[in-house]
C-alpha positions, 0 to 999 in steps of 0.5 A: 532284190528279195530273198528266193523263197524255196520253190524258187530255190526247187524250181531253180535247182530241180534241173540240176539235181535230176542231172547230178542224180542221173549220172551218180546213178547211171540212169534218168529213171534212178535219178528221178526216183532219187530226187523224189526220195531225197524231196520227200524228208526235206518237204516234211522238216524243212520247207519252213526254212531260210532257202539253201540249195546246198540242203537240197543237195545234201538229201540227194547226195546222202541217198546216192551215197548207197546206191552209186559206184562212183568215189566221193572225188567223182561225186564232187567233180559232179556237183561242180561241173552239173550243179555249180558248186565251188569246189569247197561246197562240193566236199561239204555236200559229200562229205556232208553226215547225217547227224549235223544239220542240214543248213550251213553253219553261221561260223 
């Protein structure tokens, strides 16, 4: 099997992402414009990359974080009912601080 390129790891994930953002944030249209701003930074810096959908999530949380009432529990629950994560993948991506990397640690 060959490793997924990241346009597969997007094209796979971009319906999940826009589903999560739309009920962070209470609206499609939000959500979309959410996806869109979290896509803009990780296309600049890290298309080169190994494919990890949980940098792609990162992005999205981390924008989301600003504009949504919901508590980080509800934004967990979230991810691992719409998007797949296991719950500890969950926490990782809303827990997740802008000064460390974006890829998952090899430890």
């Amino acid at each position: 099997m060959s490793p997924m390129s990241w346009m597969n790891v997007i094209a796979s994930e971009l319906p999940r992402m826009r589903l999560y953002a739309s009920a962070a944030l209470g609206s499609p249209v939000d959500g979309d414009l959410a996806v869109e701003k979290a896509l803009g930074p990780f296309f600049i810096t890290y298309l080169p990359g190994k494919p990890d959908r949980m940098v792609l999530f990162r992005l999205l949380d981390l924008g989301i974080r600003s504009t949504t009432s919901l508590t980080d529990f509800e934004r967990e629950e979230l991810l691992k009912h719409m998007a797949g994560f296991d719950p500890s993948e969950a926490g990782d991506i809303v827990e997740w601080d802008p000064t460390r990397s974006l890829m998952r640690s090899t430890s």
